[in-house]
C-alpha positions as CSV (number, residue, x, y, z in Angstrom):
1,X,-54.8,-25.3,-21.6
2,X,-52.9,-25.7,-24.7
3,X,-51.2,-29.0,-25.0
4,X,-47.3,-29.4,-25.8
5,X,-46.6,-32.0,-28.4
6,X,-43.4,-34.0,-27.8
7,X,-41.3,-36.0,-30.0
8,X,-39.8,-39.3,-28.3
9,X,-36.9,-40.9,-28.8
10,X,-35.2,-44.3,-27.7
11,X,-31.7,-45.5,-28.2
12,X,-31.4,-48.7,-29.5
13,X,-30.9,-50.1,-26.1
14,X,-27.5,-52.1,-26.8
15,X,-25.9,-51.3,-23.1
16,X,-28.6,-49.4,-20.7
17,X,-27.6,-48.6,-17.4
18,X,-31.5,-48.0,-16.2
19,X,-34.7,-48.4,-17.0
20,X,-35.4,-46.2,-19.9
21,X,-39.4,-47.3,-19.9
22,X,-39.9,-46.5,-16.8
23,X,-38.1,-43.0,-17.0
24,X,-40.3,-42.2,-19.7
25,X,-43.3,-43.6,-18.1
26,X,-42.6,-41.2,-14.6
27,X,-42.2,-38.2,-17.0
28,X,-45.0,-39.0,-18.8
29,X,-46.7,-39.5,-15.3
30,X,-45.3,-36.0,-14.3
31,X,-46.5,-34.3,-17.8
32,X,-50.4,-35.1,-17.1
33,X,-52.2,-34.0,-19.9
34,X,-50.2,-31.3,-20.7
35,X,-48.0,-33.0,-23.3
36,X,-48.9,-35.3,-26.0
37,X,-46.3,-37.9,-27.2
38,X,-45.8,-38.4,-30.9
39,X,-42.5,-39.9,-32.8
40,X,-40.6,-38.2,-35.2
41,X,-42.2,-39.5,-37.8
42,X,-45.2,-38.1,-36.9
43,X,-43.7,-35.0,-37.8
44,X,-45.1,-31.6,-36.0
45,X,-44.3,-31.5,-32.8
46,X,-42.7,-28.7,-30.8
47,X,-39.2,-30.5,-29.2
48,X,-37.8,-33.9,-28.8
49,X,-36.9,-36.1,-25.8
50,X,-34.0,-38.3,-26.4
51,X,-33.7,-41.0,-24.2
52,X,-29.9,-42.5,-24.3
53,X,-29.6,-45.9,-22.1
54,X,-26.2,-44.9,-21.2
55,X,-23.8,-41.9,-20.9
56,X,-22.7,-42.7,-24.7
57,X,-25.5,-41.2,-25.9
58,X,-25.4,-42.6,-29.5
59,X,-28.5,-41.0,-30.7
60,X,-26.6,-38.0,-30.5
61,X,-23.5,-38.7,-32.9
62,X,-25.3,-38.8,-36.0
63,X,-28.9,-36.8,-34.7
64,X,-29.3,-33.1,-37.0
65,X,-29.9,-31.1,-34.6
66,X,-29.9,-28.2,-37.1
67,X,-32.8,-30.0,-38.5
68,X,-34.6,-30.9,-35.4
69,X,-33.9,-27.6,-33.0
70,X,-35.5,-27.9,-29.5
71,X,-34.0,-31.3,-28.0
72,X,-33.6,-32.4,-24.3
73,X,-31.4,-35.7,-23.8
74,X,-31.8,-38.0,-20.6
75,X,-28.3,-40.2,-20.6
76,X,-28.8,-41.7,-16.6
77,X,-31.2,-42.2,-14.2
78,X,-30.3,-38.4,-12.5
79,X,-33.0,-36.9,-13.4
80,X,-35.8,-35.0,-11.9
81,X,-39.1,-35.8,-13.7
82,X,-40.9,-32.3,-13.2
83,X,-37.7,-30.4,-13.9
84,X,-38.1,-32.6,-17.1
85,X,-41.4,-31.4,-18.1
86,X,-40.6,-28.0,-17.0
87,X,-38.2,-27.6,-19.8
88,X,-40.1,-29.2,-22.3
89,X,-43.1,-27.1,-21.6
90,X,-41.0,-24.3,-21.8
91,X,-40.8,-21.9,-24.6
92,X,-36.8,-21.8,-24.5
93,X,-34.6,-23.8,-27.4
């Protein structure tokens, strides 16, 4: 199986309305070994996870995403974990 490999991406965490760690931790819990986590810096990876604390979103206002393409944002704790992984397995933008 060819592993996926998945830029992550906190907020800065000023006003979070849930648990951001622990999101990540049950998607990364949901993932398996199917995805590897890198940061942008590390540079090739194949989409990017933005986590937003709250329904701000402030990663997004000044995030290129002509530069960056494939990104999936998680603003609130509505969120299904293996829907998650689904689309970042996925081959779709």
């Amino acid at each position: 199986m060819v592993k996926k490999r998945i830029a992550l991406k906190y907020c800065g965490g000023c006003n979070p309305t849930f648990d951001r760690v622990g999101c990540v931790k049950k998607i990364q819990s949901a993932a398996g070994d199917r995805i590897e986590w890198a940061t942008l810096d590390d540079g090739e990876w194949e989409k990017i996870l933005l986590i937003h604390g709250c329904n701000t979103a402030c990663l997004e206002k000044n995030f290129d995403f002509l530069k960056y393409g494939r990104v999936l944002s998680i603003r609130n704790d509505d969120y299904d974990s293996a829907g998650i992984v689904k689309k970042l397995l996925s081959e779709e933008k």
